[in-house]
Biopython code that builds the backbone (N, CA, C, O; Angstrom):
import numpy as np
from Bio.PDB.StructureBuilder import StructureBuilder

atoms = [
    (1, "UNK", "N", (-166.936, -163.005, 99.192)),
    (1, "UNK", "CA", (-167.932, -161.945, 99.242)),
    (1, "UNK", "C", (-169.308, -162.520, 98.894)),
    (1, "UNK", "O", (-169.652, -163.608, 98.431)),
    (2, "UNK", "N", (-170.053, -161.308, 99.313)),
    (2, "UNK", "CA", (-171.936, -162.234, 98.941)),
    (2, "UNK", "C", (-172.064, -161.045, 98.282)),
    (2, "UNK", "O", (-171.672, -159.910, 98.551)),
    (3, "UNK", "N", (-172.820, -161.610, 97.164)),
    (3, "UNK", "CA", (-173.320, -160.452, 96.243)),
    (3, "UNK", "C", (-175.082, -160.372, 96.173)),
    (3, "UNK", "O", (-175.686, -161.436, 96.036)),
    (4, "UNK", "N", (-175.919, -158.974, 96.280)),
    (4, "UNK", "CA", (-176.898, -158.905, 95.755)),
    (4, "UNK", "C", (-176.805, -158.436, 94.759)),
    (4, "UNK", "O", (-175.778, -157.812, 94.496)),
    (5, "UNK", "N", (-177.786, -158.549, 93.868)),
    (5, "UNK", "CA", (-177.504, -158.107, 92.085)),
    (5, "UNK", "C", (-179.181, -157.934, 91.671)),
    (5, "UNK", "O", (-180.182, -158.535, 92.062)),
    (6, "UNK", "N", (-179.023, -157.071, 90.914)),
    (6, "UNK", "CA", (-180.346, -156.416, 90.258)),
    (6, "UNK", "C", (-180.343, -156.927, 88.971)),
    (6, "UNK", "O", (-179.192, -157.340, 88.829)),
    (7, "UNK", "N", (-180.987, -157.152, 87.904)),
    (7, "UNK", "CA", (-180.716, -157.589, 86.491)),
    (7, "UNK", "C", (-182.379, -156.740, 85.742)),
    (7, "UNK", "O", (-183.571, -156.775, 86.050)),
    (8, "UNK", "N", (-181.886, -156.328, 85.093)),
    (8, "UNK", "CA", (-183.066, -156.422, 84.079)),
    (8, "UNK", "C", (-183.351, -156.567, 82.693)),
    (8, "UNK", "O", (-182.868, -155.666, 82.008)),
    (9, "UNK", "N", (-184.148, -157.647, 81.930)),
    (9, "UNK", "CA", (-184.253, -157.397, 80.759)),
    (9, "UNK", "C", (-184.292, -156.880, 79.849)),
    (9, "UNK", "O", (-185.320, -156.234, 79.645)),
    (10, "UNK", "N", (-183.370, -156.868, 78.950)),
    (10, "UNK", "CA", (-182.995, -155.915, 77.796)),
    (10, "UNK", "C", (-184.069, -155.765, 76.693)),
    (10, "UNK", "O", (-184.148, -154.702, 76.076)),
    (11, "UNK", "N", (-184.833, -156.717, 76.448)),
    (11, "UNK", "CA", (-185.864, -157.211, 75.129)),
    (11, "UNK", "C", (-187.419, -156.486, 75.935)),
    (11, "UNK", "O", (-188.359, -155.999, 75.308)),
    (12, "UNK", "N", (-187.314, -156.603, 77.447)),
    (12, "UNK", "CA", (-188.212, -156.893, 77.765)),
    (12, "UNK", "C", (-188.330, -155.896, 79.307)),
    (12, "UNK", "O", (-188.748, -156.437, 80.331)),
    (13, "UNK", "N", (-187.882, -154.318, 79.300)),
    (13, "UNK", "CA", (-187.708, -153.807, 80.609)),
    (13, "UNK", "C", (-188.630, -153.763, 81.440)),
    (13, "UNK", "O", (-188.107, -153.546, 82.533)),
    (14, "UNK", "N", (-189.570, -153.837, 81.524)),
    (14, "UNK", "CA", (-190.423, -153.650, 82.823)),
    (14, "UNK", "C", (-190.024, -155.357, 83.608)),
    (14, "UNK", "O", (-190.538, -155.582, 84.704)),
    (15, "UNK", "N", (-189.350, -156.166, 83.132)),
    (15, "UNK", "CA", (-188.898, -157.721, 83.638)),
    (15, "UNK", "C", (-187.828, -157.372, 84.012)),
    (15, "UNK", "O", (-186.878, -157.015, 83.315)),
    (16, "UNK", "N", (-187.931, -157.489, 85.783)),
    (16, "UNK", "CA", (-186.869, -157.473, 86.769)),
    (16, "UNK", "C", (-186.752, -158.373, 87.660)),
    (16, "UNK", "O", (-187.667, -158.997, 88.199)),
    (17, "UNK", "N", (-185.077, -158.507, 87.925)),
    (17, "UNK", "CA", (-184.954, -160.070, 88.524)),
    (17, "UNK", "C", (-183.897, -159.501, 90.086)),
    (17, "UNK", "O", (-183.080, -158.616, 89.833)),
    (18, "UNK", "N", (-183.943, -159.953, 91.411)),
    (18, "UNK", "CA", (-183.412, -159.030, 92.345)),
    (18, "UNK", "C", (-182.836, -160.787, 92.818)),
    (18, "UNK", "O", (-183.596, -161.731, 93.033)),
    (19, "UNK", "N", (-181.230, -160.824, 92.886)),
    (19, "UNK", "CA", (-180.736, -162.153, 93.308)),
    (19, "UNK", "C", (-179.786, -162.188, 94.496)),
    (19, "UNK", "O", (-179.379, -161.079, 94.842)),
    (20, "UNK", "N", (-179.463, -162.961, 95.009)),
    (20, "UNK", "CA", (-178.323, -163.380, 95.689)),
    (20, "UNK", "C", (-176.935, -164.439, 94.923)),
    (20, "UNK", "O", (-177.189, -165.521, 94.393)),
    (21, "UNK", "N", (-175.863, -164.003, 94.990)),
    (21, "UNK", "CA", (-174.603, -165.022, 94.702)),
    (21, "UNK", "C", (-173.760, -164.784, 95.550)),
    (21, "UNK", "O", (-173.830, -163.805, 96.294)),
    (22, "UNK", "N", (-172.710, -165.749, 95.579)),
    (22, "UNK", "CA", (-171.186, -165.716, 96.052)),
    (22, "UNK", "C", (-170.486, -165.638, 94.584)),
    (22, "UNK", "O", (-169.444, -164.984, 94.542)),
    (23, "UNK", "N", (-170.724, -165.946, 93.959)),
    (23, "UNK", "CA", (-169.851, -165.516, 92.344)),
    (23, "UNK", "C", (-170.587, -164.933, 91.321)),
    (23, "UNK", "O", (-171.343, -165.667, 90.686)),
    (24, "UNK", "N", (-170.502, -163.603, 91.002)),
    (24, "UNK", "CA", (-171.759, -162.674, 90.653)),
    (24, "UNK", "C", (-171.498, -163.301, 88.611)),
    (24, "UNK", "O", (-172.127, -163.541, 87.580)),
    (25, "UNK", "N", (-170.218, -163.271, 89.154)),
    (25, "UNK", "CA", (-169.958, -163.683, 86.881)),
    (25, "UNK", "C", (-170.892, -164.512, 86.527)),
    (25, "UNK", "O", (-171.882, -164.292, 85.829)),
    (26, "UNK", "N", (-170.364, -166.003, 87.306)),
    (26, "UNK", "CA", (-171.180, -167.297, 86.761)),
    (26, "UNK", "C", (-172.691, -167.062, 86.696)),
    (26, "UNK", "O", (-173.406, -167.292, 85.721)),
    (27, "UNK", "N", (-173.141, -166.474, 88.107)),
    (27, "UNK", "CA", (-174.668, -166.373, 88.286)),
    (27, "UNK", "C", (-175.364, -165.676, 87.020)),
    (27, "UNK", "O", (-176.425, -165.992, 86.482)),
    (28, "UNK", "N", (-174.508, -164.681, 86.706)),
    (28, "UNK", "CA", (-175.072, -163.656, 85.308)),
    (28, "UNK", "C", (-175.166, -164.644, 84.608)),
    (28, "UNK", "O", (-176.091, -165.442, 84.459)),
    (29, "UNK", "N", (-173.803, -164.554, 84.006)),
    (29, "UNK", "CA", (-173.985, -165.935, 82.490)),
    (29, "UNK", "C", (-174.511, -166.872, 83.017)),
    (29, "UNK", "O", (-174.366, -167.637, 82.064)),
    (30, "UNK", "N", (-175.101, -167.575, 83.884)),
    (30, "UNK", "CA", (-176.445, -168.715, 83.933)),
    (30, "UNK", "C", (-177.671, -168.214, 83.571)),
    (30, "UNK", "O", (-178.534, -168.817, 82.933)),
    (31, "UNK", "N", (-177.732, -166.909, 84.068)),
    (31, "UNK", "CA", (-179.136, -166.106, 83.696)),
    (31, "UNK", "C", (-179.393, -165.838, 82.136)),
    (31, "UNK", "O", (-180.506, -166.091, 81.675)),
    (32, "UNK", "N", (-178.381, -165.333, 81.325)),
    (32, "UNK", "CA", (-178.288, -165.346, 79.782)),
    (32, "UNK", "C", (-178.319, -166.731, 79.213)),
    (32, "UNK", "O", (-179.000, -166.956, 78.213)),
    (33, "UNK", "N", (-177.545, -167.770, 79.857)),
    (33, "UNK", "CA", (-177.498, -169.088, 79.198)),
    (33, "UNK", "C", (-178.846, -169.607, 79.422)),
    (33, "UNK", "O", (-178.956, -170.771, 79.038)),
    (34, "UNK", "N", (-179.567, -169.261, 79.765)),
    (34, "UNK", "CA", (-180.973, -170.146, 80.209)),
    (34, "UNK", "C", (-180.965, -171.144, 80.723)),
    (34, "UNK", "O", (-181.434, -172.207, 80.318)),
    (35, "UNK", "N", (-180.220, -170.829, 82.050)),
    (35, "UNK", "CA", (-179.781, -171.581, 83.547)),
    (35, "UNK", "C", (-181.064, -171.515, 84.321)),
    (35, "UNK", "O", (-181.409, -172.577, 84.839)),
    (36, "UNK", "N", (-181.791, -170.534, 84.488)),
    (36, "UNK", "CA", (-183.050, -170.228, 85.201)),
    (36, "UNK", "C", (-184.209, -170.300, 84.954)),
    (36, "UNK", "O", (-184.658, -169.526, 84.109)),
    (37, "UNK", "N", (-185.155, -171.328, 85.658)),
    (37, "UNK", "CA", (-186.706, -171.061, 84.637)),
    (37, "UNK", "C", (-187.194, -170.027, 84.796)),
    (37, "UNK", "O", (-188.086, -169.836, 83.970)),
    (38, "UNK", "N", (-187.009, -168.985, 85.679)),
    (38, "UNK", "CA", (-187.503, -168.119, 86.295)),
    (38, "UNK", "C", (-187.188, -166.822, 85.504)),
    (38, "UNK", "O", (-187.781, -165.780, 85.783)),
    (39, "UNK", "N", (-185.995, -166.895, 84.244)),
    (39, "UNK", "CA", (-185.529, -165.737, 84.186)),
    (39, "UNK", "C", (-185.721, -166.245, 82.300)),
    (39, "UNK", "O", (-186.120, -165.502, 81.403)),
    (40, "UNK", "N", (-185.265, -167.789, 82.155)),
    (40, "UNK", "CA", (-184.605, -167.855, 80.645)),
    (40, "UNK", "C", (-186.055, -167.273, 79.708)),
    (40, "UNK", "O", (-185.677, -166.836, 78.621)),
    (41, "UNK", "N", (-187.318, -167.193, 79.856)),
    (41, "UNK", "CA", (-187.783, -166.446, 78.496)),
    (41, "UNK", "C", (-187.535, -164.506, 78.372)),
    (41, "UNK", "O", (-188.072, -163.745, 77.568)),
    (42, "UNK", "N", (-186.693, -164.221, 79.314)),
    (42, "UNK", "CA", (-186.503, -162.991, 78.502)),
    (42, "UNK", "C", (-185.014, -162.557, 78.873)),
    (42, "UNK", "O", (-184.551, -161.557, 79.422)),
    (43, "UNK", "N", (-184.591, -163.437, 78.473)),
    (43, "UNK", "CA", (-182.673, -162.814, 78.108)),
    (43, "UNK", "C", (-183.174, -162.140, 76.795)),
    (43, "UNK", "O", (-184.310, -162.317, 76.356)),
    (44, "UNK", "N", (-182.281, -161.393, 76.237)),
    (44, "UNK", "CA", (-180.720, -161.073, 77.427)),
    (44, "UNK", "C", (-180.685, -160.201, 78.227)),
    (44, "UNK", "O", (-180.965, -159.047, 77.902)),
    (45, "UNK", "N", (-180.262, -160.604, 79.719)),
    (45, "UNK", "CA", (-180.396, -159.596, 80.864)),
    (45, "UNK", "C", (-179.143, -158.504, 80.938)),
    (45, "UNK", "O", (-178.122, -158.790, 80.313)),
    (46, "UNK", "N", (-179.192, -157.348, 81.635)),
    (46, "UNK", "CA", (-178.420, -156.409, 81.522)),
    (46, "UNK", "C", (-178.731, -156.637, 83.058)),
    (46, "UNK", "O", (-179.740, -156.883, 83.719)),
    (47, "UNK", "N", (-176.737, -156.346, 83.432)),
    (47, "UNK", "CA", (-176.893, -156.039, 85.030)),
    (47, "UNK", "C", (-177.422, -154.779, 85.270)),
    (47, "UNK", "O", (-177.443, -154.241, 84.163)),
    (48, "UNK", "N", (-177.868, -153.995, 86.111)),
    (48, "UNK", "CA", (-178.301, -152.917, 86.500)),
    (48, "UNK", "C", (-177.212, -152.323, 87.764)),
    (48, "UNK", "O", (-176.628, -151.243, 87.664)),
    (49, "UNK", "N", (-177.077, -153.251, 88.944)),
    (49, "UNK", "CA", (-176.852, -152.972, 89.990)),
    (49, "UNK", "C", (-176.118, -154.203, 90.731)),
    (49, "UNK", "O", (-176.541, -155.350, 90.579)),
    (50, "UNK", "N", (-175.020, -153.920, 91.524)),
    (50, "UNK", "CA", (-174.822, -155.205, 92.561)),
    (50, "UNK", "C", (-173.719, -154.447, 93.855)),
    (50, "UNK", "O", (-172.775, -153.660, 93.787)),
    (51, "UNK", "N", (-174.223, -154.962, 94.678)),
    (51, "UNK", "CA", (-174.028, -154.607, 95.971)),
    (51, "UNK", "C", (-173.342, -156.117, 96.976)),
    (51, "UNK", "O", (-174.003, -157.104, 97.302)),
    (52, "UNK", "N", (-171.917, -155.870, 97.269)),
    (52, "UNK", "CA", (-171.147, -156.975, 97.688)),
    (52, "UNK", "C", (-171.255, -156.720, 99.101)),
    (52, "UNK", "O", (-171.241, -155.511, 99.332)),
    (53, "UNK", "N", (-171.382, -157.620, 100.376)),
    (53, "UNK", "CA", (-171.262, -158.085, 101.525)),
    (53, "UNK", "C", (-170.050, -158.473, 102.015)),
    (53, "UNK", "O", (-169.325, -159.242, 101.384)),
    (54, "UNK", "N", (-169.709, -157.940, 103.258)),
    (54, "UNK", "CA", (-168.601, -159.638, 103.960)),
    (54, "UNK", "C", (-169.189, -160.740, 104.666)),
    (54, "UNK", "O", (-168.625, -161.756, 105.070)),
    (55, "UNK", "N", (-170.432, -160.400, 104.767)),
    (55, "UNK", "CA", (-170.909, -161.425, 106.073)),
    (55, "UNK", "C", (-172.852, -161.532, 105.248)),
    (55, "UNK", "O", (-173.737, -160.676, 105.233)),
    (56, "UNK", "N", (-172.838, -162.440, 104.893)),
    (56, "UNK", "CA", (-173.839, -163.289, 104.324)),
    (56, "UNK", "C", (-175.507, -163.089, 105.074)),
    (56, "UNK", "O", (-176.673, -163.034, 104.682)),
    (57, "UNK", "N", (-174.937, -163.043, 106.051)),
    (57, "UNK", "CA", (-176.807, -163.168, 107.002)),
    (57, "UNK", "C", (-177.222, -161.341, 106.433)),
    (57, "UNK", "O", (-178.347, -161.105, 105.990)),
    (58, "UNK", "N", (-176.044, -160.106, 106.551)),
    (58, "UNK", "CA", (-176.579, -159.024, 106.238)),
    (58, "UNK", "C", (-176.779, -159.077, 104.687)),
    (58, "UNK", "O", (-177.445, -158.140, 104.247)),
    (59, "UNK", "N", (-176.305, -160.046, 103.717)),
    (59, "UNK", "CA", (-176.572, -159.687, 101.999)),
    (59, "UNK", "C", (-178.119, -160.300, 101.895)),
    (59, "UNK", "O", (-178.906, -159.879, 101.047)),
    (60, "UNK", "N", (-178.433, -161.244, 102.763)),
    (60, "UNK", "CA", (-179.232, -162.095, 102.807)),
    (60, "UNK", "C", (-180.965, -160.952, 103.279)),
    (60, "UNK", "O", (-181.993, -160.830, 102.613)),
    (61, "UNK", "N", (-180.718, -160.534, 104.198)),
    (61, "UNK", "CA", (-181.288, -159.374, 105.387)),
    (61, "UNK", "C", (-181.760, -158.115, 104.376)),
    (61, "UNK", "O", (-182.742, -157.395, 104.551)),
    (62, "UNK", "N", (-180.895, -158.053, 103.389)),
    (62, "UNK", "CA", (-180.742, -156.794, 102.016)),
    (62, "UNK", "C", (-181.939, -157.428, 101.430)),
    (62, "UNK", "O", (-183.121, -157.158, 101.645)),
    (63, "UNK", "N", (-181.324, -158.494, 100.500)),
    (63, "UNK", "CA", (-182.044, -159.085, 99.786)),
    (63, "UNK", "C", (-183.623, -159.350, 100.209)),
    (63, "UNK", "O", (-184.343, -159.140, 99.233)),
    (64, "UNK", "N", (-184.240, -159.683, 101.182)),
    (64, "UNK", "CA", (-185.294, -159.356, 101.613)),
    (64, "UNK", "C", (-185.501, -158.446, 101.741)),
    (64, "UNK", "O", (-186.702, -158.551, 101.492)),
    (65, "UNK", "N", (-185.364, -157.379, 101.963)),
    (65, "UNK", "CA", (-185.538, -155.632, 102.157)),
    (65, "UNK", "C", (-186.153, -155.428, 100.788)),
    (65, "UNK", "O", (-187.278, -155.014, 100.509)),
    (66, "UNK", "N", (-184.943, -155.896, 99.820)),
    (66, "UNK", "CA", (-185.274, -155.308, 98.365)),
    (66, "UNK", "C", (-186.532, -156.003, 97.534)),
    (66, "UNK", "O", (-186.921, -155.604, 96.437)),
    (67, "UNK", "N", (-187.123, -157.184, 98.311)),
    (67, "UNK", "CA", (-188.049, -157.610, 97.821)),
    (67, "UNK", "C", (-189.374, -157.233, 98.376)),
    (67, "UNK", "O", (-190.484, -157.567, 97.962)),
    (68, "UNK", "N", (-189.178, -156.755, 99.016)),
    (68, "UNK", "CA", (-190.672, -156.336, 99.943)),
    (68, "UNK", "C", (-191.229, -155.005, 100.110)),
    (68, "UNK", "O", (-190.427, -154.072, 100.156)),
    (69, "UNK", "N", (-192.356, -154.787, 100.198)),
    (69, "UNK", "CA", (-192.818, -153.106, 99.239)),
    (69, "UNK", "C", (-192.129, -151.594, 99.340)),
    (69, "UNK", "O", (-192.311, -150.623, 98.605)),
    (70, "UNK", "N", (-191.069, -151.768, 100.787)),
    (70, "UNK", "CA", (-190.384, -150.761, 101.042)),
    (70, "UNK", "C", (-189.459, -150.629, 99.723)),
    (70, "UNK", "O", (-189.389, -149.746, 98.868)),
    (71, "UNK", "N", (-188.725, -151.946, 99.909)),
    (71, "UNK", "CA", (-187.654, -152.405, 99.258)),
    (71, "UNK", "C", (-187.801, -152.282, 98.010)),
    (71, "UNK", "O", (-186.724, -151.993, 97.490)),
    (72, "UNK", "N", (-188.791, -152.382, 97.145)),
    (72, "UNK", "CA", (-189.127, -152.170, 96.070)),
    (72, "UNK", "C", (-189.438, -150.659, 95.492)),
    (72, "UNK", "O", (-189.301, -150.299, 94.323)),
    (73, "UNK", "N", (-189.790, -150.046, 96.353)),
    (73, "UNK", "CA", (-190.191, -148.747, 96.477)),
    (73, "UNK", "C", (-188.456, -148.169, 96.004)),
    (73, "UNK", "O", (-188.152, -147.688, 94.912)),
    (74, "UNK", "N", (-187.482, -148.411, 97.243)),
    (74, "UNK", "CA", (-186.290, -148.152, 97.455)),
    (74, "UNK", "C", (-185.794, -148.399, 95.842)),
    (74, "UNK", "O", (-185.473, -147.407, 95.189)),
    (75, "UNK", "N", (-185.737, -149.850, 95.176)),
    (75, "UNK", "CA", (-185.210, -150.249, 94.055)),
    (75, "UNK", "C", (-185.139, -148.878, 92.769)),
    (75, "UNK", "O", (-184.296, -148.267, 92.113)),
    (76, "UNK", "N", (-186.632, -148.930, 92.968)),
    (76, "UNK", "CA", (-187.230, -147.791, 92.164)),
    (76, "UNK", "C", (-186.607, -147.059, 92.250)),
    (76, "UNK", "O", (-185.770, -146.923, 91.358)),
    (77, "UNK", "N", (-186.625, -146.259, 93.223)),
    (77, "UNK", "CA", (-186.134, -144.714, 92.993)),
    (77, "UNK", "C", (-184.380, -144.423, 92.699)),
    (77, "UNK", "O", (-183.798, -143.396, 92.349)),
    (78, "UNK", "N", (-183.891, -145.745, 92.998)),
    (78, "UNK", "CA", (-182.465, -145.753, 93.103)),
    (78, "UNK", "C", (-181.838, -146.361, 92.388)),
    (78, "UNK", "O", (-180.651, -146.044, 92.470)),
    (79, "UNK", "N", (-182.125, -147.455, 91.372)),
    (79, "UNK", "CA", (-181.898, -148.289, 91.164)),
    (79, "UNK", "C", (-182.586, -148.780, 89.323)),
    (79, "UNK", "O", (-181.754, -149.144, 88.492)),
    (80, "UNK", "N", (-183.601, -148.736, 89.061)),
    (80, "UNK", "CA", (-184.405, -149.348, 87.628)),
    (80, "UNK", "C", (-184.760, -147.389, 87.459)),
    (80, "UNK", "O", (-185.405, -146.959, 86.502)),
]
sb = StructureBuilder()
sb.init_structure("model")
sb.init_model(0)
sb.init_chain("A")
sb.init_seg("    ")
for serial, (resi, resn, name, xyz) in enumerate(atoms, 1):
    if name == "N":
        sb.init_residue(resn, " ", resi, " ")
    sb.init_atom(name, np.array(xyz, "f"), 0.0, 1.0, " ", f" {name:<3s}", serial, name[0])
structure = sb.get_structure()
């Protein structure tokens, strides 16, 4: 499966992180372990949301959606 996943900081909520994995566990606990430069100054993250795929090009296709002002818009109201 392909996973998109929402995360947001627990210490720190208005800090939101919108990802792609094939193994949603490990990817989390890398994000808490301070696996990511992008993410490690504000663990600890709380999942919010994740949304599994069978076919990769559409989790991929999501994942851009959710980053771009529609998509963000969308996050919002549904989602944080």
């Amino acid at each position: 499966m392909h996973y998109i996943y929402l995360i947001q900081s627990v210490k720190f909520p208005n800090k939101k992180y919108i990802g792609y994995t094939i193994n949603l566990k490990e990817r989390f606990n890398r994000h808490n372990r301070a696996g990511f430069k992008h993410t490690t100054r504000y663990r600890p993250w709380r999942l919010v949301a994740c949304l599994a795929f069978d076919d990769q090009d559409k989790a991929l296709a999501f994942e851009r959606y959710l980053k771009s002002g529609a998509g963000r818009a969308f996050a919002k109201k549904r989602f944080w």
